[in-house]
C-alpha positions in Angstrom: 0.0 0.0 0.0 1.6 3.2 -1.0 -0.1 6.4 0.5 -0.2 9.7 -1.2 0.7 11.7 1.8 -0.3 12.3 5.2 -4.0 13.7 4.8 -5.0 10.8 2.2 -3.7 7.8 4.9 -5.7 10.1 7.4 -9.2 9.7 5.2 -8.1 5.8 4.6 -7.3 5.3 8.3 -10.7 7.5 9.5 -13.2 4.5 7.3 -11.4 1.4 8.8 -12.4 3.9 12.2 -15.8 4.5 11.6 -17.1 2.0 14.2 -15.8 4.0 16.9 -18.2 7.0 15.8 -21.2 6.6 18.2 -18.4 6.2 21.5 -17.8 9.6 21.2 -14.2 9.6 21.0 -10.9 12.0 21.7 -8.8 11.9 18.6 -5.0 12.0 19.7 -2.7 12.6 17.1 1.4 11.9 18.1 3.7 14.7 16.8 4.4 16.4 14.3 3.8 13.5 11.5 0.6 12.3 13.2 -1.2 15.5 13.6 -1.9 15.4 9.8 -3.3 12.0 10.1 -5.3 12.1 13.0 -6.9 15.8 12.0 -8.6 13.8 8.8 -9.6 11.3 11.5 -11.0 13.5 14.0 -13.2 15.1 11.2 -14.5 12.4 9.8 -15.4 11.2 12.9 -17.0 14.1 14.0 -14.7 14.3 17.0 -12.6 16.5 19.0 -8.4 16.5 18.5 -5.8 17.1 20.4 -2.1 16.4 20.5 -0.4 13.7 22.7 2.6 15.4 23.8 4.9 12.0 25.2 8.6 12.3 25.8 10.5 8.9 26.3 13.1 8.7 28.9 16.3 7.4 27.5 19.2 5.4 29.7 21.8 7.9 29.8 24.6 6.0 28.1 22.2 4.5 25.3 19.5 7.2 24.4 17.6 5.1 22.4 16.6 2.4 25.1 14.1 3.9 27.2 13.5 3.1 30.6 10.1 5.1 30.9 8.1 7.8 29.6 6.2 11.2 30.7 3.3 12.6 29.6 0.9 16.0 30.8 -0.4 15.9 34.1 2.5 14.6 36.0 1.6 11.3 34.2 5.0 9.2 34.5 5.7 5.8 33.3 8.7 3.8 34.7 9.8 0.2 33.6 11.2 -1.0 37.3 13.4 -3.8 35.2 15.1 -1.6 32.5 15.7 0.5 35.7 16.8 -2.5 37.9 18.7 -4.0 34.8 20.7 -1.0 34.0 21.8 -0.4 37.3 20.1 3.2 37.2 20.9 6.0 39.7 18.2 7.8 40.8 20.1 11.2 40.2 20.6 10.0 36.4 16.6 9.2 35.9 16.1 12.3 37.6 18.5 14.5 35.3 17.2 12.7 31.9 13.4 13.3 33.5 14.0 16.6 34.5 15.4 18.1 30.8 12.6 16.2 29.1 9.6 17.6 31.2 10.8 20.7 30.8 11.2 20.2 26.4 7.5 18.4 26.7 6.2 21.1 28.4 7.3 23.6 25.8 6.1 21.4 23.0 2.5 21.0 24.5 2.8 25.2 25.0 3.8 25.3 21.5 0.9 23.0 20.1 -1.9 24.2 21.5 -1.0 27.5 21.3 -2.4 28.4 25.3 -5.5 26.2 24.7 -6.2 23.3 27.7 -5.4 19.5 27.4 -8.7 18.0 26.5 -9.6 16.1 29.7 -9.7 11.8 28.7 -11.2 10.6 32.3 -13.8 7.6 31.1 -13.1 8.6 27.0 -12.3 6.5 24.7 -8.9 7.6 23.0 -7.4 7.3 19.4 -3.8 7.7 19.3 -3.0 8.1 16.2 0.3 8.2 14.3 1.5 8.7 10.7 3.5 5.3 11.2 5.3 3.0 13.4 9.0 2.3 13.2 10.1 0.7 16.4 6.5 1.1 18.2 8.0 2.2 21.7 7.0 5.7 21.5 3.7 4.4 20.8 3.5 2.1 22.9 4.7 4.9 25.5 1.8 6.8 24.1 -0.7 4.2 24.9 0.1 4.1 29.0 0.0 8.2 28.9 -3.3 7.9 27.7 -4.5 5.1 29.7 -2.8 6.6 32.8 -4.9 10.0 32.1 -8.1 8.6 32.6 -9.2 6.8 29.2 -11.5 3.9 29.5 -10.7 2.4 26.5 -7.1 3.2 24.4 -7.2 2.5 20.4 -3.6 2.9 18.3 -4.1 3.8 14.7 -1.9 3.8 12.1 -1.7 3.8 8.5 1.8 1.4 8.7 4.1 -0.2 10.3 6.4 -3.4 9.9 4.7 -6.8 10.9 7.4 -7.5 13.9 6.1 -4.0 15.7 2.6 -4.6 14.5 2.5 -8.0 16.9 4.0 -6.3 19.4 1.4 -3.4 19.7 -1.4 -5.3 19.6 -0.6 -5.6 23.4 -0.1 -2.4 24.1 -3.6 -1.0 23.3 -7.1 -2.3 24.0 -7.8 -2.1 19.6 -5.2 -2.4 17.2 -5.7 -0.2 13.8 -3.4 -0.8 11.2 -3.9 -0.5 7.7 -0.5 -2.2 6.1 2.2 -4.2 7.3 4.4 -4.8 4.7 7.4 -7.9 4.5 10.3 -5.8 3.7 10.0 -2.6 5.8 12.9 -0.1 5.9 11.0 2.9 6.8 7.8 4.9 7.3 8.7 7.9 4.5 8.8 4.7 2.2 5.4 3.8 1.9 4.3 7.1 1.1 4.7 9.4 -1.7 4.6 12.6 -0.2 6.4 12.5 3.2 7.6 16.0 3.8 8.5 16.8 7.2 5.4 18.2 9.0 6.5 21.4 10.5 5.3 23.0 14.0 3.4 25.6 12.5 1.3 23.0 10.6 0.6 21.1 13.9 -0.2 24.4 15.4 -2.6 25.0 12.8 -4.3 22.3 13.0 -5.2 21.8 16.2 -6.9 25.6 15.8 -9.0 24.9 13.4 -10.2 21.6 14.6 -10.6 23.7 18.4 -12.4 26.3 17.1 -14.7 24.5 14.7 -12.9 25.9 11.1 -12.1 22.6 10.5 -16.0 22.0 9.0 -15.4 24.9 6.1 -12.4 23.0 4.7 -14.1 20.5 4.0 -12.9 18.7 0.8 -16.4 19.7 -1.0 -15.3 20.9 -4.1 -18.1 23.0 -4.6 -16.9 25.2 -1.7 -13.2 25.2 -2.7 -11.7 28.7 -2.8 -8.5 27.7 -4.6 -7.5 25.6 -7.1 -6.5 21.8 -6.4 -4.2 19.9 -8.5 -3.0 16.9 -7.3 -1.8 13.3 -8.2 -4.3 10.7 -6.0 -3.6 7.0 -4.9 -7.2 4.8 -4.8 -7.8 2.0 -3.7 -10.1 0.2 -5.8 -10.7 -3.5 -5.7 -8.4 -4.3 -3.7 -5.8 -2.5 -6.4 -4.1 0.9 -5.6 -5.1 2.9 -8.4 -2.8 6.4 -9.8 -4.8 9.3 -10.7 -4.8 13.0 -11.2 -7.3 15.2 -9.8 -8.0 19.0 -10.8 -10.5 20.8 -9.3 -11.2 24.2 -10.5 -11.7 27.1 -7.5 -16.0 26.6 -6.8 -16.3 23.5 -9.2 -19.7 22.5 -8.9 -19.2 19.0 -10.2 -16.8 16.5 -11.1 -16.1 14.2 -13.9 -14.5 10.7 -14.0 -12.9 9.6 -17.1 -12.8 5.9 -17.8 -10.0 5.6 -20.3 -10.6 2.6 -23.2 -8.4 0.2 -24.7 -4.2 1.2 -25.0 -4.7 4.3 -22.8 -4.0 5.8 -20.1 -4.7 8.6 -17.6 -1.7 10.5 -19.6 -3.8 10.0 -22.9 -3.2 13.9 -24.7 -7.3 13.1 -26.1 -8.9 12.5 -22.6 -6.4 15.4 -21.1 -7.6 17.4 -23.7 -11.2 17.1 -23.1 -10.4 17.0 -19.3 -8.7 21.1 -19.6 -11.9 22.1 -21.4 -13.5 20.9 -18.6 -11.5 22.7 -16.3 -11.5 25.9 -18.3 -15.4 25.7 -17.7 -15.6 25.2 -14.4 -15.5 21.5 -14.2 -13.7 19.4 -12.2 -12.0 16.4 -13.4 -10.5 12.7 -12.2 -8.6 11.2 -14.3 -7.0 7.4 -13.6 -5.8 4.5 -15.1 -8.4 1.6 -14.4 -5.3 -0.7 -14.8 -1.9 -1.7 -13.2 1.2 -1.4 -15.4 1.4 -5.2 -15.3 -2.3 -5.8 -16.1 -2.0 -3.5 -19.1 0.6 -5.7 -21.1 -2.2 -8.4 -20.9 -4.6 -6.8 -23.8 -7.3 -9.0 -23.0 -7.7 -6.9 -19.5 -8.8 -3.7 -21.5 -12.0 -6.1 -22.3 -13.0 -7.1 -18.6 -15.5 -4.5 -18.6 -16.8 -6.3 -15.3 -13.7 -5.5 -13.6 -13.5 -1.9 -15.1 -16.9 -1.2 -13.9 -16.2 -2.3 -10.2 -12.9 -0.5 -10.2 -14.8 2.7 -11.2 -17.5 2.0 -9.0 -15.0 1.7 -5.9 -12.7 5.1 -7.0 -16.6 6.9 -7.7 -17.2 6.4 -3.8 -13.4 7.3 -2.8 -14.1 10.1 -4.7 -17.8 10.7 -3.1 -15.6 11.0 0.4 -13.4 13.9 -1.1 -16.1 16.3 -2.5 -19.7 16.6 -2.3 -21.0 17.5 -5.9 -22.3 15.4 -8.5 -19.7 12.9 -10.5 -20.0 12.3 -14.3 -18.6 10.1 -16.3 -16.3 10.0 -19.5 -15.3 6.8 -21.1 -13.8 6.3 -24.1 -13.6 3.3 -26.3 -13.9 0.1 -23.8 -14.0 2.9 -20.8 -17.1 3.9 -21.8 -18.6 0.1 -21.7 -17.0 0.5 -18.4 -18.8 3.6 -17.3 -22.4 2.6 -18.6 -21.6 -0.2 -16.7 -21.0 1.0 -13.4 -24.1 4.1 -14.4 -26.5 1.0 -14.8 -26.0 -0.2 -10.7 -29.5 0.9 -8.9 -27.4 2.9 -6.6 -25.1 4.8 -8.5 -26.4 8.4 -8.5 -24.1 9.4 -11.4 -25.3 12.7 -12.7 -24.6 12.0 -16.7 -22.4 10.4 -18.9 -20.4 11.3 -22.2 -18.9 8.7 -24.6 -16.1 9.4 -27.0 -15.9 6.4 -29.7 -17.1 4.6 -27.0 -18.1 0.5 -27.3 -21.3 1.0 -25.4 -22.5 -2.3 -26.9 -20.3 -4.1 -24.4 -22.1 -2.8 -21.5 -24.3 -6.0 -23.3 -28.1 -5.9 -21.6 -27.3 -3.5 -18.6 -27.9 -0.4 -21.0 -31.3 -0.7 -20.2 -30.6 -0.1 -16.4 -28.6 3.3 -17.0 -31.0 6.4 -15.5 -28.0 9.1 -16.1 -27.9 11.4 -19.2 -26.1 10.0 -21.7 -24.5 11.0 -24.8 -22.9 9.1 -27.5 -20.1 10.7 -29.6 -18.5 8.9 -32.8 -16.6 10.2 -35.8 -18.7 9.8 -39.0 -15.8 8.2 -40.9 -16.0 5.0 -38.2 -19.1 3.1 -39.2 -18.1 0.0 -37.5 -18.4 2.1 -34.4 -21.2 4.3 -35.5 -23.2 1.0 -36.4 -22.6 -0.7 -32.6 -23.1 3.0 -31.2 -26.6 3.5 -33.0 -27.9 0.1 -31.4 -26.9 0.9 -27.9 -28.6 4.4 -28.4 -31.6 2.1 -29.3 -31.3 -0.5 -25.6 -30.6 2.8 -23.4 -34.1 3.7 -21.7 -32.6 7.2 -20.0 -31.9 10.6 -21.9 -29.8 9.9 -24.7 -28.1 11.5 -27.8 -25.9 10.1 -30.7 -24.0 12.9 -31.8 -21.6 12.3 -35.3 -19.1 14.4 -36.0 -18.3 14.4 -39.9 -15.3 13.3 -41.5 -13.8 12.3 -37.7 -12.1 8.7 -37.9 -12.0 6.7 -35.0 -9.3 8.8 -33.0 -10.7 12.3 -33.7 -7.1 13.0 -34.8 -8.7 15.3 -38.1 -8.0 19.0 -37.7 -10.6 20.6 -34.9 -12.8 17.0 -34.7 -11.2 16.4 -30.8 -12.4 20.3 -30.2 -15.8 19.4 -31.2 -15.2 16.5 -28.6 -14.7 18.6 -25.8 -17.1 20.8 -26.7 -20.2 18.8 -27.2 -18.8 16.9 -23.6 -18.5 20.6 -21.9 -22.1 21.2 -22.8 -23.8 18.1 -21.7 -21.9 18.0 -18.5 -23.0 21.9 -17.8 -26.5 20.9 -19.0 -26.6 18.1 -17.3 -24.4 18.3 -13.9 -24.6 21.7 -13.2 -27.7 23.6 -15.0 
């Protein structure tokens, strides 16, 4: 599982999560890399975050073996064996304990910015992180949190390696993690985005989830104030998806393209039509519905089954990060694809557009599909036009075959991909937005 950065394994981690909703839970994100994370948690749970400020106490002469931890509220956690082991002196532990209360104190200061710890007594508590390495600061975590007052301690993450994973499972009354990958180096590797997180974004964050801001950023596209532009990781099917979303500043919809046979989300026809889009207001998704290894097999361009489920799983990943309504654009077998997924009783898809689109291989579903739909296809490609005329025939919703003259197959003729984008512009605006 590769994650995209820290807020998208935040939105994955917040749905494997959602059963804690109706226990009205404190969402405690580790810093700084875990803030991120648990701030998409907290929202989508609807609950209040705060930071879990926890400093580990290290043996003097080998920093990285802890013999105990402190947390807020005079909280203190002391292994009596790493202690009795280590031949400690009580004026070491009391040195090391001394300089790290006063650098946790001035990290909590820093976080919260003057705001109060959010009291824990009889809550229950997600600690989350943005990943485990070793698991002790975690873990460390976890007996803060339990010696504060929670009834009931979860530890989320989005990964960590399978030898820390066992261990943690122990160290928390529910164990969240969403990989644990053979061959783990490192946390940054498993994501592709893993800037460091820096204090003023902690900061931040824990201000706008305090003083309720947090609700107007939401992800609904139709309340964006900016532009977004960003590559996106799905997880469709079981099958981690690439894709590149652009939503235009106050894009009142969206549209998924469903690219056909020998194509790809880098296609310059679909990107074409996608930046009309765009320039109109439109938002756009577009992602390969195959893995590099699955596209050297040609018969997997013709599994429209398995097309139509991935696009059915991305549509409601999607759904998640903006609240407008989603259209679809297939082209060639991406369009059998997208009828396909459009037919499903529960697929509230606003309207569709195909581009020299093989409709027919939707086969008898075309009768199910209740969104919009319009059929493109150059007037020089009469195999197509022929199969595109009988699926305009089966389809029981809206429809339109539109031909433009003297296009082949690929629209590659002098303005005929123009004509494309603008017949698509119009039905979406018609049909999404007006």
């Amino acid at each position: 599982m590769l994650f995209t950065d820290r807020t998208d394994a935040g939105q994955r981690l917040a749905e494997a999560l959602r059963h804690l909703e109706g226990e009205d839970p404190v969402v405690l994100g580790l810093p700084r890399g875990g803030v991120p994370v648990a701030y998409q948690v907290a929202r989508a749970l609807g609950a209040p975050l705060d930071v879990i400020v926890v400093r580990k106490l290290g043996v003097p002469y080998q920093r990285e073996l802890g013999f105990g931890a402190i947390g807020e509220g005079g909280v203190r956690v002391i292994s009596d064996d790493i202690v009795r082991r280590g031949r400690l002196e009580q004026a070491d532990l009391a040195s090391v304990e001394q300089a790290e209360a006063a650098e946790l104190t001035r990290q909590a200061h820093r976080f919260r910015d003057g705001r109060p710890r959010l009291e824990l007594a009889g809550r229950t508590a997600i600690v989350v992180d943005d990943g485990i390495a070793t698991g002790a600061t975690a873990a460390a975590a976890c007996e803060v949190v339990r010696a504060q007052g929670a009834a009931r301690v979860v530890l989320a993450v989005p990964v960590a390696p399978p030898d820390a994973a066992q261990r943690l499972r122990d160290a928390a009354d529910e164990f969240v993690c969403l990989s644990s990958p053979f061959g783990f180096a490192a946390v940054g590797e498993w994501y592709q985005d893993f800037s460091q997180t820096p204090d003023d974004e902690v900061v931040s964050l824990l201000a706008r989830a305090a003083d309720g801001t947090d609700a107007e950023t939401d992800t609904d596209a139709g309340a964006a104030d900016a532009d977004v532009a960003e590559e996106v990781a799905i997880d469709a099917c079981g099958v981690r998806l690439t894709g590149d979303l652009n939503l235009p500043a106050g894009a009142k919809a969206i549209v998924m393209f469903a690219h056909g046979s020998g194509s790809s989300r880098h296609s310059p026809r679909n990107r074409h039509v996608a930046e009309a889009l765009n320039r109109a207001g439109l938002g756009t998704l577009l992602f390969d519905l195959l893995t590099p290894a699955e596209e050297a097999n040609r018969a997997n361009v013709f599994a429209i089954e398995t097309l139509a489920d991935r696009l059915t799983d991305a549509t409601e990943w999607l759904r998640g990060r903006a609240a407008v309504p989603i259209g679809y654009f297939g082209a060639s077998t991406g369009a059998a694809a997208a009828l396909r997924a459009a037919s499903s009783p529960d697929a509230d898809i606003g309207a569709v557009v195909s581009r020299g689109g093989r409709p027919d291989l939707a086969g008898p579903l075309l009768a199910g599909v209740r969104a919009p739909t319009l059929l493109i296809v150059g007037g020089n490609d009469p195999q197509v036009l022929d199969l595109n005329r009988a699926a305009e025939a089966a389809l029981r919703c809206e429809s339109h075959l539109e031909v433009v003259p003297g296009a082949t197959h690929l629209f590659e003729e002098p303005g005929a991909l123009d004509q494309v984008a603008e017949l698509a512009r119009d039905w979406f605006l018609g049909h999404l937005v007006g």
